[in-house]
C-alpha positions as CSV (number, residue, x, y, z in Angstrom):
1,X,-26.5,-43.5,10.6
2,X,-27.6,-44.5,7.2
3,X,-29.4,-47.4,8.2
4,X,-31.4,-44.6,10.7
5,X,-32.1,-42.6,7.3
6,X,-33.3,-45.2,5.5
7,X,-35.5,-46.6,8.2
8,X,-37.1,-43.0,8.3
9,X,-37.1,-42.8,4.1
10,X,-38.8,-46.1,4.2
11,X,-41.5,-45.5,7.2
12,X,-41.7,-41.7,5.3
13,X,-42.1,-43.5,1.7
14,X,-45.4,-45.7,3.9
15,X,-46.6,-43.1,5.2
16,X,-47.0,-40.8,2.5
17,X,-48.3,-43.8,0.1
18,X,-51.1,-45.0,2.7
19,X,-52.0,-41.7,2.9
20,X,-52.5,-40.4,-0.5
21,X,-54.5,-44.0,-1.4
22,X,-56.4,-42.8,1.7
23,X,-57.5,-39.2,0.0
24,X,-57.2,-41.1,-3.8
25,X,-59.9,-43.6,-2.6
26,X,-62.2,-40.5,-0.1
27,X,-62.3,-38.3,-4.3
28,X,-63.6,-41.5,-5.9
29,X,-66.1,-42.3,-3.0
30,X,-68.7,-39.4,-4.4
31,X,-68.8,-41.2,-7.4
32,X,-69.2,-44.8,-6.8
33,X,-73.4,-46.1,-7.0
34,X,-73.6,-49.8,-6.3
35,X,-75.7,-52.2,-8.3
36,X,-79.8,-51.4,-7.2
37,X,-81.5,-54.2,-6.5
38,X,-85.0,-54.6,-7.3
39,X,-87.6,-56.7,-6.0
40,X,-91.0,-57.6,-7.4
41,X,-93.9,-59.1,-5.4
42,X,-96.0,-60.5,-7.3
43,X,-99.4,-61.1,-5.4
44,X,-101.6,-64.0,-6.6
45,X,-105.1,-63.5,-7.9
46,X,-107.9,-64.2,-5.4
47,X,-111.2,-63.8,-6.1
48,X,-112.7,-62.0,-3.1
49,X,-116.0,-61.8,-2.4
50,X,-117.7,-58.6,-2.8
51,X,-120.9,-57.1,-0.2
52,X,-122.6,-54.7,-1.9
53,X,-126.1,-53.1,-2.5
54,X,-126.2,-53.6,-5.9
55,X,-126.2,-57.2,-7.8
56,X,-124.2,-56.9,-11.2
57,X,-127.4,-56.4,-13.6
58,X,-128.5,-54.0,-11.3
59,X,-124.6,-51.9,-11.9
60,X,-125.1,-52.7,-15.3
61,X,-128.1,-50.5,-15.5
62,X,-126.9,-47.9,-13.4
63,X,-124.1,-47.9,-15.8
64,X,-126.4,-47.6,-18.9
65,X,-128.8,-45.0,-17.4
66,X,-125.6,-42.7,-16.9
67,X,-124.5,-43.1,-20.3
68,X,-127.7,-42.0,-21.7
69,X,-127.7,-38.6,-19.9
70,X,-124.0,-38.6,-20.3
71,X,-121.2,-38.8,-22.8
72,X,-118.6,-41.1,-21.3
73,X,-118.6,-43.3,-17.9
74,X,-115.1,-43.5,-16.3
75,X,-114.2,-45.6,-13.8
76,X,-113.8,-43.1,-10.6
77,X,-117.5,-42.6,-11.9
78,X,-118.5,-45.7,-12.2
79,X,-116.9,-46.8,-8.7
80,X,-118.6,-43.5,-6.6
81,X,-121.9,-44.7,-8.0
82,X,-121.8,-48.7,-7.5
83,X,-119.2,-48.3,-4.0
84,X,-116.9,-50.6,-5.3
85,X,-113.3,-50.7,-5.4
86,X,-111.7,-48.9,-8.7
87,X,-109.8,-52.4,-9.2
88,X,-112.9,-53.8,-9.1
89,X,-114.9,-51.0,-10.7
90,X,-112.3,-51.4,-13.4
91,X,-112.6,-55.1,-14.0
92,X,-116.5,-55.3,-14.1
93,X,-116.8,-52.2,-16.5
94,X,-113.8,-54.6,-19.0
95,X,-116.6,-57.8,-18.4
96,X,-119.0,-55.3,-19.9
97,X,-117.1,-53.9,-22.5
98,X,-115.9,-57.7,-23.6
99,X,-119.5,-59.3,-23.9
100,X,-121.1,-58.3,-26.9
101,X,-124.6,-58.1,-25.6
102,X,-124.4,-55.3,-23.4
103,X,-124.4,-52.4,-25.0
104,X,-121.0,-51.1,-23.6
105,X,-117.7,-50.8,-24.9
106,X,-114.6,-49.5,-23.9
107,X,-112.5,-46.0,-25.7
108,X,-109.0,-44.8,-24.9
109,X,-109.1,-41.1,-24.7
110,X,-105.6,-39.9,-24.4
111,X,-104.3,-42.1,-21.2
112,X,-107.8,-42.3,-19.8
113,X,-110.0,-45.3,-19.9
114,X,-113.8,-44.4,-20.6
115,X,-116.5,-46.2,-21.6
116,X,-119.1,-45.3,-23.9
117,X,-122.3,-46.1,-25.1
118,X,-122.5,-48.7,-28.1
């Protein structure tokens, strides 16, 4: 007979131990956030060619007529009036700004990028 009580003590003493890790490790679920892992793609830098109406002097004085009537050119401006890309609005408007002998340069208003008359 005491060998039958502690067989049931023992399985009983299991029992109660597998469960209660069970429901210990169900609380700490809620709060377990695994590592995030983040991936970057970096895309290479092609030089595509762009079809348009306009050749670049030809933007460049569209660009310099608006800022005579107007006080700032922005690049969702400057993009709607040449059709290009705004990547690629944005990149020809910095070429402009850079070279010294057009009359553009470049002003940070705020977190805006606008571009100005010299």
């Amino acid at each position: 007979m005491c060998t039958t009580e502690k067989w049931k003590t023992g399985i009983l003493v299991i029992v109660m131990a597998l469960f209660c890790g069970s429901a210990n490790a169900q609380r700490w679920r809620s709060h377990y956030h695994p590592h995030r892992v983040v991936t970057i793609v970096d895309r290479p830098n092609v030089t595509a060619h762009v079809s348009n109406r306009f050749n670049q002097r030809e933007r460049l004085a569209l660009a310099v007529a608006y800022l005579e009537t107007h006080g700032y050119l922005s690049i969702r401006q400057y993009a709607k009036m040449t059709q290009l890309s705004k990547v690629s609005a944005e990149a020809e408007l910095n070429a402009f700004a850079m070279d010294k002998d057009k009359p553009i340069q470049l002003v940070i208003k705020g977190k805006k990028k606008v571009y100005m008359k010299k």
